[in-house]
C-alpha positions in Angstrom: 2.6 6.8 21.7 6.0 6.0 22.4 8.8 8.5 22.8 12.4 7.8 23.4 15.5 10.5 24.3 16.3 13.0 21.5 20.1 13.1 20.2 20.8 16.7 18.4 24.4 17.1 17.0 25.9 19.9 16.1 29.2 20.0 13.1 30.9 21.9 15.8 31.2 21.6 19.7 30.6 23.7 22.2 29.7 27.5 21.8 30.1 26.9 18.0 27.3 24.7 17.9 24.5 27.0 19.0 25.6 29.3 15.9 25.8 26.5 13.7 22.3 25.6 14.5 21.1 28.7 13.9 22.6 28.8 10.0 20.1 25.3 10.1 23.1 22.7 9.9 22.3 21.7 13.4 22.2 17.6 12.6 20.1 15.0 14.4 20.4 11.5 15.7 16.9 10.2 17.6 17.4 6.7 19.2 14.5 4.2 20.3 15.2 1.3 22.2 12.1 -0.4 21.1 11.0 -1.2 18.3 14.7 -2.9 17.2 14.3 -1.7 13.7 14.4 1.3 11.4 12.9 0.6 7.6 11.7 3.2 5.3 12.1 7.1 4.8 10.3 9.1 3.0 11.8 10.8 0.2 11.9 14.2 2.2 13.1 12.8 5.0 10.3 14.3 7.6 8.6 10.4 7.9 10.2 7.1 8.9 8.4 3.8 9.9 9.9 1.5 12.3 9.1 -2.2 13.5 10.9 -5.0 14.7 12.6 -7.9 12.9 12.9 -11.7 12.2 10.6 -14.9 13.1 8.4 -14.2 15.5 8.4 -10.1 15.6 4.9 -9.6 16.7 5.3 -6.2 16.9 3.3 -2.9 15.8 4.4 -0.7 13.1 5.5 3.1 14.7 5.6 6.1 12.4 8.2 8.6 13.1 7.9 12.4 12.3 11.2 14.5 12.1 8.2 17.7 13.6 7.9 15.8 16.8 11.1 13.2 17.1 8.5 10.6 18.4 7.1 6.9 17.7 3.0 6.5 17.3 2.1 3.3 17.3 -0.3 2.1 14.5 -0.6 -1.4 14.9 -0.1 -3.9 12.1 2.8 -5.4 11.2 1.7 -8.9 13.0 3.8 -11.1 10.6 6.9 -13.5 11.4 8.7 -12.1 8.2 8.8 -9.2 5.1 10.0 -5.6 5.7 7.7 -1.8 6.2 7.9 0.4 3.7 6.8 3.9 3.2 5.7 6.1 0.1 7.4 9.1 -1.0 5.0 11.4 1.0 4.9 9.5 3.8 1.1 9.1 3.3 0.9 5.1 2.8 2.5 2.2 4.8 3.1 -1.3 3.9 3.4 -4.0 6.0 1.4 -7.5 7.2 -1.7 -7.8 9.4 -3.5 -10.4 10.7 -6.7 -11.7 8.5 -9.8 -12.3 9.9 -8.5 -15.6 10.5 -5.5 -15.1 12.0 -3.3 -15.4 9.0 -0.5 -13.3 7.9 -1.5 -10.6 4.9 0.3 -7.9 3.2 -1.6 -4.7 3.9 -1.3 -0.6 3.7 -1.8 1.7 6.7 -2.9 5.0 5.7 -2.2 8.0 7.9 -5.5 9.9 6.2 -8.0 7.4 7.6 -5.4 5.7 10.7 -6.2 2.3 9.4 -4.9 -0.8 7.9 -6.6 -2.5 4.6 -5.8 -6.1 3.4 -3.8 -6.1 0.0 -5.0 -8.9 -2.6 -2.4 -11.0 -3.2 -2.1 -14.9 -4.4 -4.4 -16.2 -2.5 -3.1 -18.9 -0.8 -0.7 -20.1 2.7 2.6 -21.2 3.1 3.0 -25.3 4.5 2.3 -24.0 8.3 -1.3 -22.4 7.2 -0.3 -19.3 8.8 1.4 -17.0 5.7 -0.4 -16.0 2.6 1.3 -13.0 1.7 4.6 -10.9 2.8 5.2 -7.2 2.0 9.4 -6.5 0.3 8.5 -3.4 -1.8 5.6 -0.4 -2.1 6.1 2.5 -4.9 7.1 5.5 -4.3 3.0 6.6 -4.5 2.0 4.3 -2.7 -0.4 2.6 -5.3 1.6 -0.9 -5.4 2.7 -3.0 -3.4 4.7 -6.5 -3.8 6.7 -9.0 -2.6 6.6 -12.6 -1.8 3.2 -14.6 -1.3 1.9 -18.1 -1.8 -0.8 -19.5 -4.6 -3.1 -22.6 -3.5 -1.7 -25.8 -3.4 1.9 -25.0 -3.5 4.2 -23.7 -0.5 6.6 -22.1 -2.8 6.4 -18.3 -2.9 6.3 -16.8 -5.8 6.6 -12.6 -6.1 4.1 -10.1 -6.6 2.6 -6.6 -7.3 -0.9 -5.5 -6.6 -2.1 -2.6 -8.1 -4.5 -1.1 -5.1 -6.2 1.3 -7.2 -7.7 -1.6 -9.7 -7.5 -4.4 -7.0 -5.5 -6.9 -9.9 -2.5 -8.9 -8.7 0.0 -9.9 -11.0 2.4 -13.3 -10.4 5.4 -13.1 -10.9 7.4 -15.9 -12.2 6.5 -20.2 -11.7 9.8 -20.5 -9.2 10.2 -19.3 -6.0 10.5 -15.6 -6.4 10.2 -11.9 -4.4 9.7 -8.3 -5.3 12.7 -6.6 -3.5 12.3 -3.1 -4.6 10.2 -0.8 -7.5 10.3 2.5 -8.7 7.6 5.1 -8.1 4.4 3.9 -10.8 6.0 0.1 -10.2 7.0 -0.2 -14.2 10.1 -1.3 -12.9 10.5 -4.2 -10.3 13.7 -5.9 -9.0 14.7 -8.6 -6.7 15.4 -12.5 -7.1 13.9 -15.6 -8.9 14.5 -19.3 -8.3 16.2 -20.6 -5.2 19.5 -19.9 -5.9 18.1 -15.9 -5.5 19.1 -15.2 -9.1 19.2 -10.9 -9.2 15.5 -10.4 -11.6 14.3 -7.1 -13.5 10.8 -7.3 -14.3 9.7 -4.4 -16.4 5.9 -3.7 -16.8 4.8 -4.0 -20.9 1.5 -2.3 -23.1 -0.6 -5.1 -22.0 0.5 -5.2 -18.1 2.4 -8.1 -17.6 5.9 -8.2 -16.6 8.8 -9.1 -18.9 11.9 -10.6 -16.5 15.3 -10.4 -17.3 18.0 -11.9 -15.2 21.3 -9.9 -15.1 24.3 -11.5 -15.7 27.8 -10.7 -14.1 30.3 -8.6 -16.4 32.9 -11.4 -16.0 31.3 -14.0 -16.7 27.8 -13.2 -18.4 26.0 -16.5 -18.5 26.2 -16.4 -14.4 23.5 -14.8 -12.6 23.8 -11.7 -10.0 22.9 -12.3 -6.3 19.7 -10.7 -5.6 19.0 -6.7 -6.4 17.6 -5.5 -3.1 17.1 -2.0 -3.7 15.7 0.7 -6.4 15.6 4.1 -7.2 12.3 5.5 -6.7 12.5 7.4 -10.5 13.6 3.8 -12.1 17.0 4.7 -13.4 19.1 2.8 -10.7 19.4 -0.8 -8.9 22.0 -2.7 -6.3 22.3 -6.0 -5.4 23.9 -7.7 -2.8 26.9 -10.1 -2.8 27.6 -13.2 -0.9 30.4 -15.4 -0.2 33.1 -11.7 -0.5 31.9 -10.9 -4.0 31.1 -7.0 -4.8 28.0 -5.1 -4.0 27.3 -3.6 -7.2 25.4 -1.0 -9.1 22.7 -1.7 -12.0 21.6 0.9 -14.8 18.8 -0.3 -15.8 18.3 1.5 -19.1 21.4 -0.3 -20.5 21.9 -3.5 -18.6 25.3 -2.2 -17.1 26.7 -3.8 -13.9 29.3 -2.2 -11.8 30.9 -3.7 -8.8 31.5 -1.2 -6.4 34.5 -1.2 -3.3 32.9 -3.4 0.3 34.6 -2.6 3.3 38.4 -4.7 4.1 36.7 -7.0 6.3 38.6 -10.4 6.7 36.3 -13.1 6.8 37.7 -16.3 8.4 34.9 -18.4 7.6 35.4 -17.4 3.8 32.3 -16.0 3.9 30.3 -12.8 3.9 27.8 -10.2 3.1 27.3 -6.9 1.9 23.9 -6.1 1.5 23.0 -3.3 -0.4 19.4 -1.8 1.1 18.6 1.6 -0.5 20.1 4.0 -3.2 19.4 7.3 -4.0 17.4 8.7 -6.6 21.4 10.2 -8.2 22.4 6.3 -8.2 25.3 8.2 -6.3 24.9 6.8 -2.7 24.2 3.5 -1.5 23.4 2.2 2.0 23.5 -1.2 3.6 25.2 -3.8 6.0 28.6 -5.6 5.7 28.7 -8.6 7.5 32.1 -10.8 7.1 30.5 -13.6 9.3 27.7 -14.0 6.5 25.1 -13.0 9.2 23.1 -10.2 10.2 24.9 -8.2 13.1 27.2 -10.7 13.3 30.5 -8.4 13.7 28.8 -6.7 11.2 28.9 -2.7 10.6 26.5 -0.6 8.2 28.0 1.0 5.5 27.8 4.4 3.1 29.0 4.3 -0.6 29.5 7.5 -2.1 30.0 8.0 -5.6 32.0 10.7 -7.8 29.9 9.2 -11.3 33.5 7.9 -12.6 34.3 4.6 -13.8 37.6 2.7 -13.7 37.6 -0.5 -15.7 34.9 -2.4 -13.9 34.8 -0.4 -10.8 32.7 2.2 -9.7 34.5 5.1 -8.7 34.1 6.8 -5.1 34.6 5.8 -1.4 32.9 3.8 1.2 33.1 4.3 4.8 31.4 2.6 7.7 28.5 5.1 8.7 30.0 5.1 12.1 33.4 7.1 10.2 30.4 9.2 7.6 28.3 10.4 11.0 31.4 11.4 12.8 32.7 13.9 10.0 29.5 15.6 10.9 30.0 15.6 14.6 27.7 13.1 15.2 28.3 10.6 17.6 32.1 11.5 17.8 32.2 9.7 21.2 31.0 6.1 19.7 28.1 5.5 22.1 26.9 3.5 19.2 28.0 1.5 16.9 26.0 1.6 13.7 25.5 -2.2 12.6 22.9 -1.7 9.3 21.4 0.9 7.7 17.9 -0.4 5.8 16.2 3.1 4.7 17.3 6.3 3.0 15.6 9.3 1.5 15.3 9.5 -2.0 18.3 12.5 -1.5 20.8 10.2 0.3 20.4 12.5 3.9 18.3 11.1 6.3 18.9 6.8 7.1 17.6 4.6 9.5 18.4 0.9 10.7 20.1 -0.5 13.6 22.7 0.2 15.9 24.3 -1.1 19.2 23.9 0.7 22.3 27.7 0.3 24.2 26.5 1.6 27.0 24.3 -1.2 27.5 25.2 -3.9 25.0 21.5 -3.7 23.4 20.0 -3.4 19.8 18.5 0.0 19.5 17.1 1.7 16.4 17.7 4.9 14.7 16.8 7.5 12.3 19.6 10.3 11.4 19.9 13.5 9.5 22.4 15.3 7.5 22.5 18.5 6.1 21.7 19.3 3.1 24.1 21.9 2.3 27.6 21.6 3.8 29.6 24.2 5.1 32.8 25.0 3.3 36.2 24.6 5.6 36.6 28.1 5.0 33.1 29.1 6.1 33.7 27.8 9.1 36.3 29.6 9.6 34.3 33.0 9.0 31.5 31.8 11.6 34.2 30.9 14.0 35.4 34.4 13.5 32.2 36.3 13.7 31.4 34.0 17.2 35.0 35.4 18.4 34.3 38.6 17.5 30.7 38.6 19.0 31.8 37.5 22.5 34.9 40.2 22.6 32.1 43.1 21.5 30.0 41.6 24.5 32.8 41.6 27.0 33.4 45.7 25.9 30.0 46.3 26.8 30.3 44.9 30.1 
């Protein structure tokens, strides 16, 4: 097991804070120096799994709990690439193992039995012999997982979903293609086809196969989205990313609609850029990700939280977006910027507990995170009342002195 120091915040400093935290709107930041990563939540935000990131990770998976504020390892995990992901519950990871033969496999950890089980995929290895399957996406029940894996005989990936229940894999697509995100019974499935990462919405029909659609942009319909990264585990919502300073944006799914939603005012002097969208709530009212105006990851780059107020102005979506650094700190939580908060990559299904990566200033190193937020927020004036009753409660202890 691995444990790291435990950041608790309060909304107010000082004396304040101890009443606050009685009223249970104490927030919490925990911060783990190793592994570099934070990925999924689960919807109630009490599980989180963590891992590292890029070529060459060979790392375990750790499963947080918000009961203990710790990292267990659990192994898996082993692969150069692909994301962890938890269900709803926090019952069922997803993630890659190592095969009997020392290839990379998609596979699910379950915390019931404590052990990983290879997921059927396509069956066959990328050009270097060591790849035959990379987890993106898992449902919010943990039943399926997808993402990108390889058939025999070619070394282009193409996306996937496996049902574990049956044991049947589905392929998605002839092109190179990935399974980004999916709702919770995985009738809905999003992410990119073709190499140009054309934003695709597979939706599951009677006979089990997947009908794809590829969204266009509202100005200009017969060009494809960038890639749709994240999902709503009840189906109802999407977002993609941008590239090259375009718009995140939002996708209904039951109409087709796109919205473009406000990035941060980064200037890019390359004339290029990011804003990766990684998670959105189950409302389709907040969305999470990294904005990176050097078009790579951490690269001056700063995680972002879009808020919505369900408004529309011509093609915009109405509401705010902040830096999570600015969001955290209206809750008195990291007011003194020991970290800077470079991506976020998971959120529970209710938008209040994220986790990702930050930058340690003290030490100039990559840490990861997982952070709370209450779910019930104080009025001004009701701080005002508990500041009151704290006042009076220390004046009636100094008369009985």
């Amino acid at each position: 097991m691995k444990t790291a120091a435990f950041f608790r915040h309060a909304a107010l400093a000082g004396a304040a804070s101890l009443c606050l935290a009685g009223t249970g709107w104490a927030q919490q930041l925990d911060v783990f120096n190793s592994p570099g990563v934070g990925y999924g939540v689960s919807a109630d935000g009490r599980y989180a799994v963590f891992g590292s990131a890029g070529p060459g990770g060979g790392t375990h998976a750790y499963l947080w709990s918000a009961a203990t504020h710790t990292l267990t390892d659990i192994g898996g995990f082993a692969g150069t690439a692909g994301a962890l992901e938890i269900s709803r519950d926090g019952r069922y990871v997803a993630g890659q193992i190592q095969d009997a033969q020392g290839k990379f496999q998609a596979a699910v950890y379950s915390r019931d039995t404590g052990a990983w089980s290879q997921v059927p995929a396509l069956g066959g290895l990328n050009s270097a012999g060591t790849t035959g399957s990379v987890v993106w996406a898992m449902s919010g029940d943990g039943r399926y997982v997808g993402g990108s894996s390889y058939v025999p005989g070619s070394t282009v990936s193409r996306g996937f979903v496996t049902d574990r229940l049956s044991g049947t894999v589905v392929s998605l697509g002839s092109t190179e293609a990935r399974v980004e995100a999916m709702n919770l019974d995985a009738s809905v499935l999003v992410g990119y086809t073709t190499n140009s990462r054309r934003a695709a919405v597979w939706t599951r029909n009677a006979s089990g196969e997947y009908d794809m659609t590829t969204p266009g942009r509202p100005e200009s319909p017969t060009l494809g989205l960038y890639q749709l990264s994240a999902m709503s585990s009840n189906g109802s919502w999407a977002a993609g990313t941008s590239f090259n300073n375009a718009l995140p944006y939002r996708y209904d799914v039951a109409t087709g609609q796109v919205l473009y939603y406000d990035k941060l005012p980064f200037l890019s002097p390359t004339g290029r850029g990011t804003a990766s969208t990684s998670a959105i709530s189950d409302d389709g009212l907040t969305m999470v990700g990294i904005h990176s105006p050097q078009g790579a990851l951490l690269s001056g780059s700063y995680a972002f939280i879009w808020r919505g107020d369900g408004t529309v102005n011509g093609n915009q979506l109405g509401g705010s977006v902040q830096t999570l650094d600015d969001y955290l700190a209206g809750y008195g939580i990291d007011t003194a910027n020991h970290y800077d908060f470079k991506s976020v990559v998971g959120m529970s299904a209710d938008g209040h507990t994220f986790t990702g990566i930050a930058a340690d200033n003290l030490t100039g190193n990559q840490v990861s995170f997982v952070v709370s937020i209450p779910s019930a927020v104080p009025e001004p004036g009701q701080y005002l009342l508990l500041l009151g009753g704290l006042a009076a409660l220390l004046l009636r202890r100094r008369s009985l002195v």
